[in-house]
C-alpha positions in Angstrom: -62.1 -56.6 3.7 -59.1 -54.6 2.3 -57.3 -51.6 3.4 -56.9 -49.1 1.1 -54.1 -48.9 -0.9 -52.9 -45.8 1.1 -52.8 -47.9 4.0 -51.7 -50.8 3.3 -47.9 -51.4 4.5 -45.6 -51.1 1.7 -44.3 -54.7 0.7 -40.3 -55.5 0.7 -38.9 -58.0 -1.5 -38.9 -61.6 -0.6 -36.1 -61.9 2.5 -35.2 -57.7 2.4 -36.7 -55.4 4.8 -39.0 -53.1 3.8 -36.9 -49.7 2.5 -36.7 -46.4 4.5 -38.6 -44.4 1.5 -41.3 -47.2 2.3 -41.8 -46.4 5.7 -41.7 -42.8 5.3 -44.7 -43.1 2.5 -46.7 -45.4 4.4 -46.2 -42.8 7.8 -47.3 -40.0 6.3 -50.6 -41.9 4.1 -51.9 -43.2 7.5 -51.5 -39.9 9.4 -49.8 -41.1 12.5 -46.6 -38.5 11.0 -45.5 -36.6 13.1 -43.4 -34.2 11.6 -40.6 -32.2 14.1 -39.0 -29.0 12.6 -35.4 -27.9 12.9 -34.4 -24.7 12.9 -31.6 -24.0 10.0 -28.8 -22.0 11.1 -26.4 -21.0 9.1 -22.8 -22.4 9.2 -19.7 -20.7 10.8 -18.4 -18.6 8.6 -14.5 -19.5 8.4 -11.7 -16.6 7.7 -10.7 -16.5 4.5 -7.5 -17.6 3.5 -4.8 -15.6 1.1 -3.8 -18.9 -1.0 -6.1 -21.0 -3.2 -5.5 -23.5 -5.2 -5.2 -23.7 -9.1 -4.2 -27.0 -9.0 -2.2 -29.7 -7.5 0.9 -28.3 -7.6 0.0 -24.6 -7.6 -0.8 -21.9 -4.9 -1.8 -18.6 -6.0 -1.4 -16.2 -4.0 -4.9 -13.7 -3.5 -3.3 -10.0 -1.6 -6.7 -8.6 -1.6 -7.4 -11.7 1.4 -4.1 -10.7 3.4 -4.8 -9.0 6.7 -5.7 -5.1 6.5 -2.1 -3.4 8.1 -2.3 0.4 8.3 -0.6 2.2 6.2 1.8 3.8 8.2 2.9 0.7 9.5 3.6 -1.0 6.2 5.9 2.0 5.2 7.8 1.8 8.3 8.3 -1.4 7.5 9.9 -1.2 4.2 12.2 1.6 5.5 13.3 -0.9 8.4 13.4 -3.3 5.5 16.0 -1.3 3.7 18.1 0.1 6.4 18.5 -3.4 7.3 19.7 -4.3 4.1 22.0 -1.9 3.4 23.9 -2.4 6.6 24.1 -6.2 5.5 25.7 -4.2 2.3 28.0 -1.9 4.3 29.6 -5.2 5.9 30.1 -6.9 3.0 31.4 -3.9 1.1 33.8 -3.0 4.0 35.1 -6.7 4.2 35.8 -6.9 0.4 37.5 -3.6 0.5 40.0 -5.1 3.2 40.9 -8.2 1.1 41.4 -5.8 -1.2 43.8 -3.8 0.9 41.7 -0.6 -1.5 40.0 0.6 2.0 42.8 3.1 2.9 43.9 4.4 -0.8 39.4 5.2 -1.5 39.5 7.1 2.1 42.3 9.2 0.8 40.3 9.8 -2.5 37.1 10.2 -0.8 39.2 13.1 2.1 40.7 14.3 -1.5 37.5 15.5 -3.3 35.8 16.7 -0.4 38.4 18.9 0.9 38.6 20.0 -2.9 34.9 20.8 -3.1 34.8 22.4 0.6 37.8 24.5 0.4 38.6 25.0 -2.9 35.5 24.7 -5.6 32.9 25.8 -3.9 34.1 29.1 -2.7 35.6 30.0 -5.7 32.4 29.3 -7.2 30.5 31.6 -4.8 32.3 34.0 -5.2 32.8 34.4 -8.9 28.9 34.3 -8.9 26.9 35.5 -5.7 24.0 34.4 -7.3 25.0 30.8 -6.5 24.3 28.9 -3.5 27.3 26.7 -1.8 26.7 23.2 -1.7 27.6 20.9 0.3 30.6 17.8 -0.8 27.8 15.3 0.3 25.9 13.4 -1.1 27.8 12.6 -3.4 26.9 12.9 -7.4 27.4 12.4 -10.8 27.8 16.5 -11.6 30.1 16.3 -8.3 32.0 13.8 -9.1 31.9 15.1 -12.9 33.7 18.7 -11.5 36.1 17.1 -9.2 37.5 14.9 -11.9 38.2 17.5 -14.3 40.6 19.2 -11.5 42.3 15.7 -11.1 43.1 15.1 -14.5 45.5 18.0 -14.7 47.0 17.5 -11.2 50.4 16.0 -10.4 51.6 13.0 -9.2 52.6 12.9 -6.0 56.0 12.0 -5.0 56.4 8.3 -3.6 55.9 8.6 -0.2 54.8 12.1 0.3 51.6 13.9 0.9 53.1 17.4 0.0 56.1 17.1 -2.4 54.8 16.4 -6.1 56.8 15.2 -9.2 57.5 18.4 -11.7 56.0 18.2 -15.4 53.9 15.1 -14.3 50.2 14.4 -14.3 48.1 11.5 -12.7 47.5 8.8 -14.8 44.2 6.6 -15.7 45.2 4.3 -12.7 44.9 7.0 -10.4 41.8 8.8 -12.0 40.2 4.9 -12.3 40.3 4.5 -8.7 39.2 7.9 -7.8 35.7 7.2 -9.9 35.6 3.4 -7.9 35.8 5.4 -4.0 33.5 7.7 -5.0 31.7 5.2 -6.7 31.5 3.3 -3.8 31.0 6.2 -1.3 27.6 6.9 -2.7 26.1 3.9 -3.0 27.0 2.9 0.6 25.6 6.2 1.7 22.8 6.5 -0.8 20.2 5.5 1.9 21.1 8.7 4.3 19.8 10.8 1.5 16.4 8.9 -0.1 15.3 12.7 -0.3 17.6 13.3 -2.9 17.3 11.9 -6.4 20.7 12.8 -8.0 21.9 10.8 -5.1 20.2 7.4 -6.0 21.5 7.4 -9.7 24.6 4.9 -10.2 28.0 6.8 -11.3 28.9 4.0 -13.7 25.3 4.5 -15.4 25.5 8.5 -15.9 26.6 8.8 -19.0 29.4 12.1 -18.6 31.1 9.7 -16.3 31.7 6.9 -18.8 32.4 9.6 -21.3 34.9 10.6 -19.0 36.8 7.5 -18.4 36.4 6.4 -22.7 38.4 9.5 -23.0 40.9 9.0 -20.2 41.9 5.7 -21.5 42.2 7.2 -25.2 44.1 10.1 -24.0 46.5 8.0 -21.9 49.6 7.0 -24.4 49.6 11.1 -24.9 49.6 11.9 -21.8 52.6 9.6 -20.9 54.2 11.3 -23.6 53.7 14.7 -22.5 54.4 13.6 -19.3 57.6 12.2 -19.9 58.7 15.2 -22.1 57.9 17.4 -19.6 60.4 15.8 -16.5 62.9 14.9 -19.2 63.1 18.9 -20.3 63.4 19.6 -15.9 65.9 16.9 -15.6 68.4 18.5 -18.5 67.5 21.6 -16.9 68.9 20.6 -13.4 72.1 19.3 -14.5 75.8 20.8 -15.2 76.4 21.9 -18.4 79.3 20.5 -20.3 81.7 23.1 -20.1 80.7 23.1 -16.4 81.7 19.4 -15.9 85.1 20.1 -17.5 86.2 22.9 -15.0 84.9 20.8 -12.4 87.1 17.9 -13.5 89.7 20.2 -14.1 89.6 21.7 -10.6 89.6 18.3 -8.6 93.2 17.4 -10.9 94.5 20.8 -9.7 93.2 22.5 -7.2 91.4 19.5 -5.1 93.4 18.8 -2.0 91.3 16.0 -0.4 90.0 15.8 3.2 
């Protein structure tokens, strides 16, 4: 008698075993399964990650994966940022300017316009107008610096040496004005970050175009200048010497009348 072919146990190769999908079939067609459930659960989810990978070699970067920050913390982050940075400026500005030996002579400019704008400008300007506001010398911009510039260019040189005394029938020169634009230059942009609430403030001098307007023209106006200049001290210098007939009674007076010590 024959089992059915149901039951009958599934037949292996000659010298292999009889194969796992075998067993299971002939299990479950003579009813001695029995079957055990699992429950599925679902896998831990794992936090997701701000880089994937394009490739290889490449990471791309996903922001909408990085951490949520509030707001307020991101922004006082940047400004911390920034005030950072600009110190790191400061220092290195400050150490070039003493290599330079240029930290003293853009003081003195610096002092210059702002006493100028403090003392002289603005209340002039006030009161020739009461409708306008006085301002203040800082921070420093390009319509400041603009005004200030055009008082320099007809001012006189100073005499060597002296704060007070100045040279008669001279004027400045485009070495002096030059250097007066690069302290102020350099005034506001080491400064610019005291007054992020003011817009004139963050605009570079050099990129304003009245400034180089300003210095185009100084440096085409310079030979006529020198020439003025030097017309002018040459017309006081004749003026503060002896006239000819004056040097002869002079001359005349020492062969007659001179006695000696």
């Amino acid at each position: 008698m024959s089992l059915p072919s149901t039951l009958r146990t599934p037949r292996s190769n000659h010298g292999q075993p009889c194969s796992p999908l075998g067993h299971k079939h002939f299990r479950l067609a003579s009813g001695n399964a029995n079957p055990s459930f699992i429950p599925y659960t679902l896998p831990i989810p794992l936090p997701s990650t701000p880089y994937h990978f394009i490739s290889d070699l490449n990471i791309v970067v996903d922001t909408n994966s990085l951490p949520s920050v509030p707001v307020d913390h991101i922004e006082h982050s940047k400004k911390m940022l920034q005030a950072d940075a600009h110190d790191k400026q400061r220092a290195y500005t400050a150490k070039e300017q003493e290599d330079k030996g240029t930290k003293v002579a853009y003081l003195r400019h610096v002092r210059a316009y702002q006493m100028w704008w403090d003392d002289v400008y603005q209340p002039h300007t006030v009161s020739d107008d009461p409708s306008r506001a006085a301002l203040l010398a800082f921070p420093i911009t390009a319509a400041k610096v603009m005004m200030f510039l055009d008082y320099e260019v007809s001012c006189p040189k100073h005499k060597k040496g002296s704060k007070n005394e100045t040279v008669p029938g001279s004027f400045v020169g485009r070495s002096h004005l030059k250097q007066a634009i690069s302290a102020l230059k350099n005034h506001r942009l080491n400064n610019q970050s005291d007054y992020l609430n003011e817009p004139d403030a963050q605009h570079a001098l050099q990129s304003v175009e009245r400034i180089k307007k300003f210095e185009d023209s100084i440096s085409h106006d310079e030979p006529k200048r020198v020439e003025k200049s030097q017309a002018l001290k040459a017309a006081g210098t004749i003026a503060d010497t002896y006239t000819k007939e004056q040097l002869i009674q002079m001359s005349a007076w020492c062969l007659t009348d001179f006695t000696g010590p």
